[in-house]
N, C-alpha and C positions, 0 to 999 in steps of 0.2 A: 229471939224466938222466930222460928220459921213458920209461916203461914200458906200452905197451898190450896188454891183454889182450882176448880177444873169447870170450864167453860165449854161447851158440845156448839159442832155445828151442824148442822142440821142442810139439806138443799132437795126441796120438792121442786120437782120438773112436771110441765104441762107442756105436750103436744098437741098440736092442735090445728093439720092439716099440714102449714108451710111458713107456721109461726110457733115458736116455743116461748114458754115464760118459765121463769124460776123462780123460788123464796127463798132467800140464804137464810136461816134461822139460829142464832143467836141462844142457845137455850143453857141457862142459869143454874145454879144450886136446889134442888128440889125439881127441877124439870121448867121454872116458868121460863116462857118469852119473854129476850131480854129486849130484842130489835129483830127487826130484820129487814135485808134487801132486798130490791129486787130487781130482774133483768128480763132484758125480752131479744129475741134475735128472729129473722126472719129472711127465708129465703130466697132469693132474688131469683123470678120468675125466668131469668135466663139458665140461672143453674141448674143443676139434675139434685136433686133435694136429697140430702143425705141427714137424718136426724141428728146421729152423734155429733155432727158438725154442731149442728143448733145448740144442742145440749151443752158442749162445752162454752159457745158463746155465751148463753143465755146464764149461765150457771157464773161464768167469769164475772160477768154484767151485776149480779144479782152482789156477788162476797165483794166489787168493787165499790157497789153501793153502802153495802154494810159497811165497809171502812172507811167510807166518807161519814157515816154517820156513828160512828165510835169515834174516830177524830173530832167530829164537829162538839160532841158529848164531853167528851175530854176538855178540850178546851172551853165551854160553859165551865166546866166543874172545877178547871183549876183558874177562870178569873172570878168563881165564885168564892175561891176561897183566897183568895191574894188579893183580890179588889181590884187588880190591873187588868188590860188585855193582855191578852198571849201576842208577844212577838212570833213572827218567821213562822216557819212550819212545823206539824208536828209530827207530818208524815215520815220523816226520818232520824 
């Protein structure tokens, strides 16, 4: 039997002079929050401040947290079910 599930991501951005922040959001079957990450980027006073630039850092920063922390979930859940630690990595 095949099982499909569909998971949304979600990424609120906040500007906010010459710092951005992002929520990468995680969002579930029925709409809940499952996780989410976040990231912040800010622009170095020598630079000529371009937002998009922020935005995409801020936003990188934000889905690189959320997969630290889907990883870190994963492996709770499968030494909670096997009783061992997880070897090696799970990032690949």
């Amino acid at each position: 039997m095949t099982t499909k599930t569909a998971w949304n991501a979600q990424i609120d951005i906040t500007e906010e002079g010459r710092k951005v922040t992002a929520d990468a959001m995680l969002i579930g079957k029925g709409g809940e929050r499952r996780m989410v990450g976040h990231g912040v980027a800010r622009c170095n006073p020598a630079d000529q401040n371009d937002p998009a630039i922020g935005d995409e850092l801020a936003a990188a920063r934000a889905l690189a947290d959320l997969t630290n922390k889907l990883l870190d979930n994963a492996a709770h859940d499968i030494e909670s079910h096997t009783h061992q630690p997880v070897k090696g990595s799970l990032s690949s």
